[in-house]
Steps between C-alpha positions, in 0.01 A plus 500: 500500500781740573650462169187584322419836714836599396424458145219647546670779684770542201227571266311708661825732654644507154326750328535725830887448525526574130321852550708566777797415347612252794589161477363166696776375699263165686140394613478283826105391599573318878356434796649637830281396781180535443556797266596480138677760332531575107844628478630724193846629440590773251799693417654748241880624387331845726401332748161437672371707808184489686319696306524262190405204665231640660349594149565169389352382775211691420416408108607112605251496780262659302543229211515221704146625627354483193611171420458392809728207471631397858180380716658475839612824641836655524714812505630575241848674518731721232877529593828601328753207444722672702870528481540123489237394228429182438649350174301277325503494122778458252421915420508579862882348513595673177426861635669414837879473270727717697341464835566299798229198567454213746443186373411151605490146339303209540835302571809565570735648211895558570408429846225732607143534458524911544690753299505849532721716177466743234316329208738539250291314212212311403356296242205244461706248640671640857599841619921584650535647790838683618530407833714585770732242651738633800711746246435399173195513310383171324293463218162234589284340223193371583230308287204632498262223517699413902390854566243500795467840543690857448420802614738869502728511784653789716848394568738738734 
């Protein structure tokens, strides 16, 4: 069921993202407690700020009352990605060339299921990472299909 509220959610939030010029970062439809939450991240190269996801909280709500397509109720919430965004798509990696990201793999590659580096490349098949290593800086491919998730990382 959660899968197809997203969908649903995608079509509907399209159009609205597309007049806003914003893009849609993830959809999550779960149950905490006895609440349930619909869950919508945006983002944009300017940023996002309250004011834009309350507006696109506004139209979504408004189109997801006229469809009327989740029976149960919930709250539904708008949010930037934040600094560390989720990556999720192929695209998502591409645009994130030149900055740092944490990533971790279903099993363990070159001894570690975690890596944090600069993505230095990618390509349908894996994504490099430059990656620290005491004082030297080592360069990390990774497959993408052992990939469990990725997401942009703030490294100091």
């Amino acid at each position: 069921m959660a899968g197809a509220i997203a969908k649903m959610t995608d079509e509907l939030i399209s159009p609205i993202l597309r007049e806003l010029d914003l893009e849609l970062v993830d959809i999550e439809y779960v149950k905490e407690g006895k609440n349930r939450f619909l869950r919508v991240f945006i983002d944009s190269p300017r940023g996002v700020d309250l004011d834009t996801c309350a507006a696109v909280s506004e139209k979504l709500s408004q189109a997801l009352d006229a469809s009327d397509p989740i029976k149960e109720a919930y709250f539904l919430e708008v949010s930037s990605a934040g600094a560390e965004r989720p990556l999720k798509k192929y695209e998502d990696y591409l645009k994130s060339v030149g900055k740092d990201v944490h990533v971790t793999t279903y099993e363990p590659l070159h001894g570690s299921k975690v890596f944090e580096g600069r993505l230095t490349e990618v390509n349908r098949e894996c994504v490099t990472l430059m990656i620290k290593n005491k004082t030297r800086m080592d360069s990390m491919t990774l497959p993408f299909d052992k990939i469990a998730s990725g997401r942009l990382a703030i490294i100091f």
